[in-house]
Structures are given as structure tokens and as C-alpha cells.
VOBAVEX-166766 format. One record per residue (C-alpha): residue in one letter; x, y, z. Coordinates in nm, 3 decimals, m for minus. Layout:
REC:a:X:Y:Z
...
END
This chain:
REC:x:7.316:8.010:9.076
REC:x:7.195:8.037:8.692
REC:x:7.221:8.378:8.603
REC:x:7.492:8.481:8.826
REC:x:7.890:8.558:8.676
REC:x:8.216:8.565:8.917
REC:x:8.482:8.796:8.852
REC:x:8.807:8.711:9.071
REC:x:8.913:8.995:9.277
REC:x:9.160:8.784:9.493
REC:x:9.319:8.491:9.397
REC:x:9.387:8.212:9.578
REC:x:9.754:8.242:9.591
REC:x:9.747:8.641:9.684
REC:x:9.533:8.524:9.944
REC:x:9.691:8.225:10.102
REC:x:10.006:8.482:10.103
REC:x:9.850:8.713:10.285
REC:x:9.720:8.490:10.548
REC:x:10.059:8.358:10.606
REC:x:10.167:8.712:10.685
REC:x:9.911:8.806:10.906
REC:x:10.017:8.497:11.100
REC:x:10.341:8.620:11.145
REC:x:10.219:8.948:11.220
REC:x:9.991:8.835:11.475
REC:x:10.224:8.597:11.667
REC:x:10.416:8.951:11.679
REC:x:10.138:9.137:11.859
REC:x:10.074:8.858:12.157
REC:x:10.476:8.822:12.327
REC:x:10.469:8.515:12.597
REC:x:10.365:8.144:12.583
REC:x:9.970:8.192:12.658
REC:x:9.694:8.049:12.421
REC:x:9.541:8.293:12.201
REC:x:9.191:8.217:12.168
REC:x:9.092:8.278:11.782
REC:x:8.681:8.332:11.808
REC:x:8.543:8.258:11.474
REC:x:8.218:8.441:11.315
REC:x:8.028:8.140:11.148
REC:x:7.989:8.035:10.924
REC:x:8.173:8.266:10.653
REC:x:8.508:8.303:10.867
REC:x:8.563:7.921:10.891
REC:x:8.807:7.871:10.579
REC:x:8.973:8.189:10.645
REC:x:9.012:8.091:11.030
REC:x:9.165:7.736:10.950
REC:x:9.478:7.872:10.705
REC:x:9.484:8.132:11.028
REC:x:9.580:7.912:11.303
REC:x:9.802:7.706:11.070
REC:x:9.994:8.010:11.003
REC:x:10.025:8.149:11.346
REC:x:10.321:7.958:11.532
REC:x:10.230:8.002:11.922
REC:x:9.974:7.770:12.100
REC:x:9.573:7.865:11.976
REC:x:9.233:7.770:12.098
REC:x:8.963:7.787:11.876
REC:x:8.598:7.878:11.932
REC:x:8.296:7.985:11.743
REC:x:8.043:8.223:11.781
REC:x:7.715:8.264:11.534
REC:x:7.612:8.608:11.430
REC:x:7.401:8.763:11.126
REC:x:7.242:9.072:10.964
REC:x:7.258:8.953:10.652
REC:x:6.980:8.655:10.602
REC:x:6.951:8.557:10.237
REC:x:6.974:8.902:10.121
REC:x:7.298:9.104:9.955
REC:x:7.252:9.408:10.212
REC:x:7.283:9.418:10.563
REC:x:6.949:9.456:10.705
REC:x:7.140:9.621:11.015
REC:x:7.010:9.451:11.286
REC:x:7.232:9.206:11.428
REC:x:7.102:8.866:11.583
REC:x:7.349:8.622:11.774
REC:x:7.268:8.281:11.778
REC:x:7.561:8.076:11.890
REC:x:7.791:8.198:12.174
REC:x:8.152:8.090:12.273
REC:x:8.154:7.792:12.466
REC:x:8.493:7.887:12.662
REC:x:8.551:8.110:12.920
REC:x:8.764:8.348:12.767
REC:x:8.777:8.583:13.090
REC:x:9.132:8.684:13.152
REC:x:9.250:8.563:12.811
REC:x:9.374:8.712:12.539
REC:x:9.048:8.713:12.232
REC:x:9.126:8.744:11.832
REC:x:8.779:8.754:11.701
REC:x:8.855:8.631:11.338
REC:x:8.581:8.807:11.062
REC:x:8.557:8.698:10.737
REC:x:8.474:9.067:10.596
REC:x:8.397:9.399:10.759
REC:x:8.142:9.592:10.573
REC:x:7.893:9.783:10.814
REC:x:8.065:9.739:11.137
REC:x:7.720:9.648:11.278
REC:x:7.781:9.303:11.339
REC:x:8.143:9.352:11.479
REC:x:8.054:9.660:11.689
REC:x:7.792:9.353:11.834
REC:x:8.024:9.090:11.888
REC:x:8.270:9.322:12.025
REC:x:8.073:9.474:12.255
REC:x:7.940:9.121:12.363
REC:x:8.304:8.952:12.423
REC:x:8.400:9.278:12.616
REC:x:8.161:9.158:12.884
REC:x:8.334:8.831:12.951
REC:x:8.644:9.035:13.028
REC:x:8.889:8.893:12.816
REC:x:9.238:9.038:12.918
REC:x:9.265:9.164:12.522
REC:x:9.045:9.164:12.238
REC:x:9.150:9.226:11.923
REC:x:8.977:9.169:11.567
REC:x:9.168:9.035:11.249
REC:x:8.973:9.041:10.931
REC:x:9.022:8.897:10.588
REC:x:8.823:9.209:10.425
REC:x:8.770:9.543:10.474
REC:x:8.540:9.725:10.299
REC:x:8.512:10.078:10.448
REC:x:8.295:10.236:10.202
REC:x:8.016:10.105:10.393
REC:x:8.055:10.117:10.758
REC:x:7.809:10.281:10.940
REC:x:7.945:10.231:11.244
REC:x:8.273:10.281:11.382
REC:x:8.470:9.980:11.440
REC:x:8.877:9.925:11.474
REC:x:9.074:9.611:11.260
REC:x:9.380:9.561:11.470
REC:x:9.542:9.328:11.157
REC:x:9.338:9.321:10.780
REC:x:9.442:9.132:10.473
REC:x:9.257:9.304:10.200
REC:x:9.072:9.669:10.141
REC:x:8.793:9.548:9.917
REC:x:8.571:9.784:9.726
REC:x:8.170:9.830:9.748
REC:x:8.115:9.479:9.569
REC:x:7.940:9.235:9.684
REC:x:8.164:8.953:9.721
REC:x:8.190:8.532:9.748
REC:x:8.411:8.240:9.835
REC:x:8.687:8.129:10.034
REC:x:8.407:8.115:10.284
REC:x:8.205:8.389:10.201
REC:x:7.804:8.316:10.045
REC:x:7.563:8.409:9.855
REC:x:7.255:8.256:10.021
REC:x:7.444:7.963:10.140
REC:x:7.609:7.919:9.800
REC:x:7.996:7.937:9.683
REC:x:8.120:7.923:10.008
REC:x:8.412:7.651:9.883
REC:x:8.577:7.858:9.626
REC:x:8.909:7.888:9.634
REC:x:8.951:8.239:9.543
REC:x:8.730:8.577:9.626
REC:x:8.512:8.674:9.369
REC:x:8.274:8.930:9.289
REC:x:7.915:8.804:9.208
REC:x:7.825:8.999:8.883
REC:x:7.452:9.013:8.850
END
């Protein structure tokens, strides 16, 4: 967008780093041979979710679910809408829904409550980014890469009204 600056907060090699260690550290937290289903939150998780499952070395599925409170807007308006469910039965399985960022909780409280219902035998949430300075509702990270602060923030996956989702590195959108 005219008019818009990026600062980088995270660069692309701190992050792709990081996302090899939560691999590892994920791969720790599910012993045995059984798939881990990784349930993406589309559309900003998708980048972060494929350098995920390359990184975690045990046998994934991958699904999708669609989620928002956002719109085109830089604040959450709160109310969370889903619009795309997982298309596998994850009943009896173990669940990693993989977020992009955590800022509210709203939308993960949502999803978490919804995935609960199809009794998955655990469920678990990773998240790139954290940023806890504005959840307004209580919500637990099992594994997070990054404690971002109250920025509003773009790329590697993450937009601004559908733009700089293909950045490479996390930046902060400077008005």
C-alpha cells in the first residue's frame, strides 16, 4: 500500500530458526508413531504451517479450518465467524491447531472450544506470535515462537487487508 512503511521485527532467518526448534520441540511432546493432525487457521497460518510440518520428523496430517474477527480492519472487531471447518475426523486423534499470531484470544478460545467437540484425544495450540498485551480472553499456547509487542504486524503469512502476506520476514506496518 502507498503510504504504508515496514519495519522488520523478525527476520527471516531468526524465524526459520525458530520454527525448526519448535519442530523438535513438538515431536518431543507427542511420544509413539500416530499422525499428528496440524489444523491450520487460514489463511495467515499457511506459510508458517508449511516450514512446520517440514520441521517436525514424525508422520503429520494436515487440515484447514477458516476463522476471522478481523475483516479488513487492524483491530479485532471481537466477534469471531468460522467459515471453513476441518474436513477430517479428528475424534480420537491427537489436534495441533497451528495460529499464525495470538492477540485477543477470541478467535482461539473459538476454535478451541469448537475442535473440543469433535473429541480429539489431545488438543494442543502452537503459535508463531504471541502478543499478550491484548488478550481479552484467556487462552493457553502449549509451544510459541515469538512474544511480539502491541504492533500491528505483516508477512510471512500475516496481512494487511489481503496484502504482504509473501514476505519473507515479520514486519511492523508503520502508518
Amino acid at each position: 500500500m502507498i503510504g504504508r512503511n515496514l519495519k522488520v521485527l523478525l527476520s527471516e532467518a531468526t524465524i526459520q530458526n525458530r520454527v525448526r526448534a519448535l519442530g523438535l520441540e513438538i515431536a518431543a511432546g507427542y511420544p509413539g508413531d500416530d499422525p499428528l493432525y496440524l489444523v491450520c487457521v487460514l489463511k495467515g497460518s499457511c506459510v508458517f504451517l508449511a516450514d512446520l510440518a517440514r520441521a517436525i520428523p514424525r508422520p503429520v496430517r494436515i487440515d484447514f479450518v477458516s476463522a476471522s474477527s478481523y475483516g479488513s480492519e487492524t483491530v479485532s472487531s471481537g466477534e469471531v465467524t468460522l467459515t471453513k471447518d476441518v474436513a477430517s475426523d479428528v475424534g480420537g486423534a491427537d489436534v495441533l491447531i497451528v495460529e499464525d499470531i495470538v492477540d485477543t484470544g477470541a478467535t482461539l478460545a473459538f476454535l478451541r472450544d469448537h475442535l473440543a467437540r469433535k473429541q480429539p484425544r489431545s488438543l494442543r495450540v502452537v503459535s508463531l506470535l504471541d502478543k499478550p498485551e491484548r488478550r481479552s480472553q484467556e487462552v493457553t499456547i502449549d509451544y510459541a515462537g515469538f512474544t511480539v509487542p502491541d504492533e500491528f504486524v505483516v508477512g510471512y503469512g500475516l496481512d494487511f487487508d489481503e496484502a504482504y502476506r509473501n514476505l519473507r520476514d515479520v514486519c511492523v506496518l508503520e502508518s
